[in-house]
N, C-alpha and C positions, 0 to 999 in steps of 0.2 A: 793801644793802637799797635800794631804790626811794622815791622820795622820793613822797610823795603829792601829787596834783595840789594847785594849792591856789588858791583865789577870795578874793579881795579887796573885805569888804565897807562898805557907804556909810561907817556909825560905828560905835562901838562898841554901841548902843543896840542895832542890827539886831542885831549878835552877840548880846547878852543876851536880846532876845527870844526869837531861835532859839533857844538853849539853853533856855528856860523851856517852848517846844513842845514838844521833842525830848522834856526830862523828864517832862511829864505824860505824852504818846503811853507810855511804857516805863513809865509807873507800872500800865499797864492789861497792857501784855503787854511784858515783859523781853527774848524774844526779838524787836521789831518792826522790821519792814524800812520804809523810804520809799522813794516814787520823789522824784525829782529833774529837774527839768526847768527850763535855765538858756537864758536868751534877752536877745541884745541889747537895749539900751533906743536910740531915736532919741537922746537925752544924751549917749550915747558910754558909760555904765555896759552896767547889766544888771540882770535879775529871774529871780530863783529862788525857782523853786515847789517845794516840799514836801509831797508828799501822804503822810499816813498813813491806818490803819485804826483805827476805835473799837470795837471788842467790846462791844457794848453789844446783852445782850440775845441771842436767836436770829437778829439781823440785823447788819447790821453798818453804820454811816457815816463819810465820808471827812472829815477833816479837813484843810482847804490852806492853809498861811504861806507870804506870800510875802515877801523879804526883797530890797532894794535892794542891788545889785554896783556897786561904786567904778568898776568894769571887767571885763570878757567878751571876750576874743578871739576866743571863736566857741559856739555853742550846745551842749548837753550836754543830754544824756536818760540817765540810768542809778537802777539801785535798789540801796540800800545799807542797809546795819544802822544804825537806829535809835542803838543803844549806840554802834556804832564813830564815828558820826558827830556824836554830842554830846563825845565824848572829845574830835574835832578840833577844834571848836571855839576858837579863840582870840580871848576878850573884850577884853584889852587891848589885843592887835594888832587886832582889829577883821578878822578872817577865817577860812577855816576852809578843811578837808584834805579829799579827796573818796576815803573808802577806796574798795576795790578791790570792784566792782558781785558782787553776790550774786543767786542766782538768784529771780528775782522771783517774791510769791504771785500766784496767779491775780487778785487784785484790782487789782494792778499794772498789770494788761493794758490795763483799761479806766475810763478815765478820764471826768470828764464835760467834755463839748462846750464849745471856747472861745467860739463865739458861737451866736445865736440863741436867747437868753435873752431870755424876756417878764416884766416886773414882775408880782408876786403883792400886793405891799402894802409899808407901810413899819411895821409894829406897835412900837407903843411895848415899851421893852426892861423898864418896872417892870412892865406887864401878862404879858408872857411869863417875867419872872421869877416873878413870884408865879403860874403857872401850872404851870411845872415845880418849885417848891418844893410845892408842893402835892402831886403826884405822885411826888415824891419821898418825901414822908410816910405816901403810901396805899401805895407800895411797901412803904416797910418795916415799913408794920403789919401787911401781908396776910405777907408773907414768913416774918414773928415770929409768926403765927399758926399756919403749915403745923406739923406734927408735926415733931422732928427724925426720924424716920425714912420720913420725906416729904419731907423737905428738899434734895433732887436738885438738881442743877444742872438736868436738864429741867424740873421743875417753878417754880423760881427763871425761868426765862430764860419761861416762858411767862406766868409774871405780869408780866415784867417786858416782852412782848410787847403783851398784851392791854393793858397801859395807856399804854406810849408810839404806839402807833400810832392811840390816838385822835388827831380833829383839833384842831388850835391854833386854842382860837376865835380867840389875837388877829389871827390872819391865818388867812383861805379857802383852804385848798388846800395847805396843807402839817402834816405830824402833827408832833405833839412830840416824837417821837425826833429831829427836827431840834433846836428848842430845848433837849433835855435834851443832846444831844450837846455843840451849843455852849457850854453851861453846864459840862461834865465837863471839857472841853479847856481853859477859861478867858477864853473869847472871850465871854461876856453879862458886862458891867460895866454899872455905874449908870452913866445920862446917857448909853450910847453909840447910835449910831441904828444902827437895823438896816433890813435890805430882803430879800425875798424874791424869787424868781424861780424860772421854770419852764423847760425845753427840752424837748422829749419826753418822755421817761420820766423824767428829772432835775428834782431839784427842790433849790435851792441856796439856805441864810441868810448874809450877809454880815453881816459887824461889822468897825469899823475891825479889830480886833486878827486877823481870819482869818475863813474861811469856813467852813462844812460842807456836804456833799452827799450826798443819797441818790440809788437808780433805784427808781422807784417799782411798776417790772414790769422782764421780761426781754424786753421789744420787742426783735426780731430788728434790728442793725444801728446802734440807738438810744445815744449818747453812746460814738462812737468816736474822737473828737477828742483826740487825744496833747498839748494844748498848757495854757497854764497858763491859769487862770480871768481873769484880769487881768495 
């Protein structure tokens, strides 16, 4: 058998976060794939990017952890199982095994843009908490009201349309399916600072613990940039 590649990362800390990513990403869908995209650091280490998909809804947004490499001999891009790659994980060694690349979903493809991001706002994180807690509760009272023989997964994913893509007052220019995404993944904590930003059709929340992104059209050409947010 083939020994899996394997990456060497900063401390143990980093491994334990990845692993807490990996498992929420698979608590939403069992089967999820990640891309992977590892890039030297000026240090002499390295950064690896982890993008997944949030099923959240009739749409979908990206979630990206990135995680500090001890060391990188040369860059990597590939997409891999979800599952197979939290298994590799090793917290106490502080690194982890890079299974064997699976064919990637079409979301895979198209990643958002490493630069040319313009600031949307810095919104306080107890205002956009208590925004999508909110939301959260109109969800599930309208949901609790459908008939159960009305209770469709079309009809569930369209309430739950109609109310995250309203806009986030606490910040101009971006909907709450961004904040409630960040909030599902684990990335809104009290006290942490957040900031928003725009690139064409991309629209990106940042929080120390990860980011999330959406495209907010299908602009022809718009966020075809393969590299990692940071």
């Amino acid at each position: 058998m083939t020994a899996q590649p394997r990456l060497d990362l900063a401390d143990q800390g980093e491994a334990a976060d990845l692993a807490a990513f990996l498992g929420r990403l698979l608590r939403f869908d069992r089967a999820a794939a990640v891309r992977l995209q590892a890039v030297p650091a000026a240090d002499g280490g390295g950064v690896l990017a982890v993008f997944g998909r949030l099923p959240l809804g009739g749409s979908a947004v990206l979630a990206i952890r990135t995680v500090r490499l001890a060391a990188l001999p040369q860059a990597a891009d590939l997409t891999v199982s979800a599952g197979q790659l939290l298994e590799s994980v090793d917290e106490p060694g502080a690194a982890l095994g890079l299974p064997a690349p699976v064919t990637g979903p079409a979301w895979a493809g198209l990643l958002p843009p490493r630069s040319g991001w313009q600031p949307l706002g810095a919104p306080p994180v107890d205002r956009v908490m208590h925004e999508v807690l909110a939301a959260v509760e109109e969800f599930k009272k309208r949901t609790a009201e459908v008939p159960d023989h009305h209770r469709t997964r079309q009809a569930v994913d369209a309430i739950a349309d109609e109310i995250w893509s309203r806009p986030l007052a606490a910040v101009e220019g971006l909907p709450l399916r961004a904040a409630h995404a960040a909030h599902a993944i684990g990335f809104l904590r009290p006290g942490t600072p957040l900031s928003a930003h725009r690139a064409g059709a991309w629209l990106r929340l940042d929080a120390p613990a990860g980011s999330v992104a959406l495209r907010t059209s299908a602009a022809p050409g718009a966020g075809l940039g393969l590299s990692p947010l940071r």
